[in-house]
C-alpha positions as MATLAB code, in Angstrom:
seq = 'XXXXXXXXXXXXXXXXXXXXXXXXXXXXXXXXXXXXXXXXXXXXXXXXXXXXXXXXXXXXXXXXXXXXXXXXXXXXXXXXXXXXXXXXXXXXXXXXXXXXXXXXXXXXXXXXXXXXXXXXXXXXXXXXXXXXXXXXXXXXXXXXXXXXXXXXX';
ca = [
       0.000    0.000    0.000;
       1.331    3.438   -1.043;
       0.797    6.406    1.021;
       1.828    9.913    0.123;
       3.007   12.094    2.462;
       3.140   15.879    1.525;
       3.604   19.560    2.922;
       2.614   22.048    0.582;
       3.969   26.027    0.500;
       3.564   29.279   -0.952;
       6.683   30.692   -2.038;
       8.539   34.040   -1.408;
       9.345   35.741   -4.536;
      11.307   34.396   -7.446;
      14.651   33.576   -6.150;
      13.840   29.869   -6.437;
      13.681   29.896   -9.754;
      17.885   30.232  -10.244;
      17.869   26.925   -8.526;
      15.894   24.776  -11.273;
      17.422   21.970  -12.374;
      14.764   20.676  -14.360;
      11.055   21.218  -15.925;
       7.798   19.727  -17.523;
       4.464   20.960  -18.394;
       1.868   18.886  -17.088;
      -1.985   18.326  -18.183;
      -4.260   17.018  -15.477;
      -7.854   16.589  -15.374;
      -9.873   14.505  -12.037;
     -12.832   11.855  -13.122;
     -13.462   12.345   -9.585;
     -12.948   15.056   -6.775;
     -14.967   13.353   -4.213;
     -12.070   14.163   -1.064;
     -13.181   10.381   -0.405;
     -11.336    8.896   -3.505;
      -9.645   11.491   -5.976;
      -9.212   10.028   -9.756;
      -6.435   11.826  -11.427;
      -5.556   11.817  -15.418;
      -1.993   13.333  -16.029;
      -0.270   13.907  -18.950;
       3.693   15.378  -18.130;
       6.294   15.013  -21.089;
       5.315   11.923  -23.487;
       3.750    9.765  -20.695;
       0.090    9.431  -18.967;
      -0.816    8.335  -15.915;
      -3.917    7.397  -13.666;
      -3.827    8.427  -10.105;
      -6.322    7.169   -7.085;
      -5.845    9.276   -4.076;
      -7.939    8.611   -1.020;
      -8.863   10.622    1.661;
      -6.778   13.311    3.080;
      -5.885   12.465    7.090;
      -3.163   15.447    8.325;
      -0.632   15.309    5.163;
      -1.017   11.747    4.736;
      -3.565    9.502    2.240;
      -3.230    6.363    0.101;
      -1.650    6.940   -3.340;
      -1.665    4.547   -5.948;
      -0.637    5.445   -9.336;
       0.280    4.094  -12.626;
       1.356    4.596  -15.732;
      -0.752    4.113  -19.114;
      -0.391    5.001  -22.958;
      -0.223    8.652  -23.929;
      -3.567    7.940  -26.067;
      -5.478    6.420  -23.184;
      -4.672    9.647  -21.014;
      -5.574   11.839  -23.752;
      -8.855   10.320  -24.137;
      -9.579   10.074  -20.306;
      -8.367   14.021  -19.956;
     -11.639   14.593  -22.773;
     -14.027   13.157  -20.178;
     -12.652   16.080  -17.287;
     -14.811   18.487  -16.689;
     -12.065   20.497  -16.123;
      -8.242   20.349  -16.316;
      -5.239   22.033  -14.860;
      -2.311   23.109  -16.962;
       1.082   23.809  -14.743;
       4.620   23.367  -15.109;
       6.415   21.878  -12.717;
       9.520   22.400  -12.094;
      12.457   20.445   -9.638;
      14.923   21.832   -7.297;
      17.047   19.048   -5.308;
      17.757   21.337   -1.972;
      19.548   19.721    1.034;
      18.533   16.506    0.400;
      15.399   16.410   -0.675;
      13.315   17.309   -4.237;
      11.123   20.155   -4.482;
       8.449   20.073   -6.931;
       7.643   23.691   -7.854;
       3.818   23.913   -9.514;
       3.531   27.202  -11.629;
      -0.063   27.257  -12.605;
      -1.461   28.751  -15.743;
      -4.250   29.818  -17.148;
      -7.290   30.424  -14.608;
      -4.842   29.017  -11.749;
      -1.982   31.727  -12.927;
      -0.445   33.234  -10.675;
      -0.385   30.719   -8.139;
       2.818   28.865   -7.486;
       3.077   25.914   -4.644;
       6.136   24.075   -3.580;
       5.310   20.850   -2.206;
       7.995   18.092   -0.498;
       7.173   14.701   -0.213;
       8.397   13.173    2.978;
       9.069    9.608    4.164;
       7.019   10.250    7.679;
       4.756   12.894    8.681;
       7.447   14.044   11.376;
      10.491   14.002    8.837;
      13.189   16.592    9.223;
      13.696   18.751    6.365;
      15.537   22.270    5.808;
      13.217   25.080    4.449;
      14.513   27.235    1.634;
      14.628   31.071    2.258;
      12.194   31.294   -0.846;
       9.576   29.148    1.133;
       6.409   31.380    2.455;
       3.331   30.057    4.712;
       2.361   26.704    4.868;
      -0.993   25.530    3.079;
      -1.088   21.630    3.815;
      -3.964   21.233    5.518;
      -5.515   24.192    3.100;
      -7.770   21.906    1.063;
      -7.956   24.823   -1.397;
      -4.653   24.488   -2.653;
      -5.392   20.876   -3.851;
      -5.136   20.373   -7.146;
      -8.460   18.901   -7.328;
     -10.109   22.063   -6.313;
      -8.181   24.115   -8.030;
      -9.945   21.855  -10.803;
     -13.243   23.556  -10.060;
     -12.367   26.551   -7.983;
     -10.175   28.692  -10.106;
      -7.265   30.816   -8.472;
      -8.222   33.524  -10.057;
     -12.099   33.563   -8.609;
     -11.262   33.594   -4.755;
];
Protein backbone atom coordinates (compact mmCIF):
# COMPACT_ATOMS: atom_id res chain seq x y z
CA UNK A 1 0.00 0.00 0.00
CA UNK A 2 1.33 3.44 -1.04
CA UNK A 3 0.80 6.41 1.02
CA UNK A 4 1.83 9.91 0.12
CA UNK A 5 3.01 12.09 2.46
CA UNK A 6 3.14 15.88 1.53
CA UNK A 7 3.60 19.56 2.92
CA UNK A 8 2.61 22.05 0.58
CA UNK A 9 3.97 26.03 0.50
CA UNK A 10 3.56 29.28 -0.95
CA UNK A 11 6.68 30.69 -2.04
CA UNK A 12 8.54 34.04 -1.41
CA UNK A 13 9.34 35.74 -4.54
CA UNK A 14 11.31 34.40 -7.45
CA UNK A 15 14.65 33.58 -6.15
CA UNK A 16 13.84 29.87 -6.44
CA UNK A 17 13.68 29.90 -9.75
CA UNK A 18 17.89 30.23 -10.24
CA UNK A 19 17.87 26.92 -8.53
CA UNK A 20 15.89 24.78 -11.27
CA UNK A 21 17.42 21.97 -12.37
CA UNK A 22 14.76 20.68 -14.36
CA UNK A 23 11.06 21.22 -15.93
CA UNK A 24 7.80 19.73 -17.52
CA UNK A 25 4.46 20.96 -18.39
CA UNK A 26 1.87 18.89 -17.09
CA UNK A 27 -1.98 18.33 -18.18
CA UNK A 28 -4.26 17.02 -15.48
CA UNK A 29 -7.85 16.59 -15.37
CA UNK A 30 -9.87 14.51 -12.04
CA UNK A 31 -12.83 11.86 -13.12
CA UNK A 32 -13.46 12.35 -9.58
CA UNK A 33 -12.95 15.06 -6.77
CA UNK A 34 -14.97 13.35 -4.21
CA UNK A 35 -12.07 14.16 -1.06
CA UNK A 36 -13.18 10.38 -0.40
CA UNK A 37 -11.34 8.90 -3.50
CA UNK A 38 -9.64 11.49 -5.98
CA UNK A 39 -9.21 10.03 -9.76
CA UNK A 40 -6.44 11.83 -11.43
CA UNK A 41 -5.56 11.82 -15.42
CA UNK A 42 -1.99 13.33 -16.03
CA UNK A 43 -0.27 13.91 -18.95
CA UNK A 44 3.69 15.38 -18.13
CA UNK A 45 6.29 15.01 -21.09
CA UNK A 46 5.31 11.92 -23.49
CA UNK A 47 3.75 9.76 -20.70
CA UNK A 48 0.09 9.43 -18.97
CA UNK A 49 -0.82 8.34 -15.92
CA UNK A 50 -3.92 7.40 -13.67
CA UNK A 51 -3.83 8.43 -10.11
CA UNK A 52 -6.32 7.17 -7.09
CA UNK A 53 -5.85 9.28 -4.08
CA UNK A 54 -7.94 8.61 -1.02
CA UNK A 55 -8.86 10.62 1.66
CA UNK A 56 -6.78 13.31 3.08
CA UNK A 57 -5.88 12.46 7.09
CA UNK A 58 -3.16 15.45 8.33
CA UNK A 59 -0.63 15.31 5.16
CA UNK A 60 -1.02 11.75 4.74
CA UNK A 61 -3.57 9.50 2.24
CA UNK A 62 -3.23 6.36 0.10
CA UNK A 63 -1.65 6.94 -3.34
CA UNK A 64 -1.67 4.55 -5.95
CA UNK A 65 -0.64 5.44 -9.34
CA UNK A 66 0.28 4.09 -12.63
CA UNK A 67 1.36 4.60 -15.73
CA UNK A 68 -0.75 4.11 -19.11
CA UNK A 69 -0.39 5.00 -22.96
CA UNK A 70 -0.22 8.65 -23.93
CA UNK A 71 -3.57 7.94 -26.07
CA UNK A 72 -5.48 6.42 -23.18
CA UNK A 73 -4.67 9.65 -21.01
CA UNK A 74 -5.57 11.84 -23.75
CA UNK A 75 -8.85 10.32 -24.14
CA UNK A 76 -9.58 10.07 -20.31
CA UNK A 77 -8.37 14.02 -19.96
CA UNK A 78 -11.64 14.59 -22.77
CA UNK A 79 -14.03 13.16 -20.18
CA UNK A 80 -12.65 16.08 -17.29
CA UNK A 81 -14.81 18.49 -16.69
CA UNK A 82 -12.06 20.50 -16.12
CA UNK A 83 -8.24 20.35 -16.32
CA UNK A 84 -5.24 22.03 -14.86
CA UNK A 85 -2.31 23.11 -16.96
CA UNK A 86 1.08 23.81 -14.74
CA UNK A 87 4.62 23.37 -15.11
CA UNK A 88 6.41 21.88 -12.72
CA UNK A 89 9.52 22.40 -12.09
CA UNK A 90 12.46 20.44 -9.64
CA UNK A 91 14.92 21.83 -7.30
CA UNK A 92 17.05 19.05 -5.31
CA UNK A 93 17.76 21.34 -1.97
CA UNK A 94 19.55 19.72 1.03
CA UNK A 95 18.53 16.51 0.40
CA UNK A 96 15.40 16.41 -0.68
CA UNK A 97 13.32 17.31 -4.24
CA UNK A 98 11.12 20.15 -4.48
CA UNK A 99 8.45 20.07 -6.93
CA UNK A 100 7.64 23.69 -7.85
CA UNK A 101 3.82 23.91 -9.51
CA UNK A 102 3.53 27.20 -11.63
CA UNK A 103 -0.06 27.26 -12.60
CA UNK A 104 -1.46 28.75 -15.74
CA UNK A 105 -4.25 29.82 -17.15
CA UNK A 106 -7.29 30.42 -14.61
CA UNK A 107 -4.84 29.02 -11.75
CA UNK A 108 -1.98 31.73 -12.93
CA UNK A 109 -0.45 33.23 -10.67
CA UNK A 110 -0.38 30.72 -8.14
CA UNK A 111 2.82 28.86 -7.49
CA UNK A 112 3.08 25.91 -4.64
CA UNK A 113 6.14 24.08 -3.58
CA UNK A 114 5.31 20.85 -2.21
CA UNK A 115 7.99 18.09 -0.50
CA UNK A 116 7.17 14.70 -0.21
CA UNK A 117 8.40 13.17 2.98
CA UNK A 118 9.07 9.61 4.16
CA UNK A 119 7.02 10.25 7.68
CA UNK A 120 4.76 12.89 8.68
CA UNK A 121 7.45 14.04 11.38
CA UNK A 122 10.49 14.00 8.84
CA UNK A 123 13.19 16.59 9.22
CA UNK A 124 13.70 18.75 6.37
CA UNK A 125 15.54 22.27 5.81
CA UNK A 126 13.22 25.08 4.45
CA UNK A 127 14.51 27.24 1.63
CA UNK A 128 14.63 31.07 2.26
CA UNK A 129 12.19 31.29 -0.85
CA UNK A 130 9.58 29.15 1.13
CA UNK A 131 6.41 31.38 2.46
CA UNK A 132 3.33 30.06 4.71
CA UNK A 133 2.36 26.70 4.87
CA UNK A 134 -0.99 25.53 3.08
CA UNK A 135 -1.09 21.63 3.81
CA UNK A 136 -3.96 21.23 5.52
CA UNK A 137 -5.51 24.19 3.10
CA UNK A 138 -7.77 21.91 1.06
CA UNK A 139 -7.96 24.82 -1.40
CA UNK A 140 -4.65 24.49 -2.65
CA UNK A 141 -5.39 20.88 -3.85
CA UNK A 142 -5.14 20.37 -7.15
CA UNK A 143 -8.46 18.90 -7.33
CA UNK A 144 -10.11 22.06 -6.31
CA UNK A 145 -8.18 24.12 -8.03
CA UNK A 146 -9.95 21.86 -10.80
CA UNK A 147 -13.24 23.56 -10.06
CA UNK A 148 -12.37 26.55 -7.98
CA UNK A 149 -10.18 28.69 -10.11
CA UNK A 150 -7.27 30.82 -8.47
CA UNK A 151 -8.22 33.52 -10.06
CA UNK A 152 -12.10 33.56 -8.61
CA UNK A 153 -11.26 33.59 -4.75
Amino acid sequence: MAIEIERKFLLNGDDWRSEVQQSSRIAQGYLSSDPERVVRVRLRDNQGFITIKGKTAGIERLEFEYEIPVADAEALLKLCPNTLDKTRHLIDFAGHIWEIDEFHGKNSPLIIAELELASSDANYIKPAWLGAEVSNDSRYFNSYLSEHSYSTW
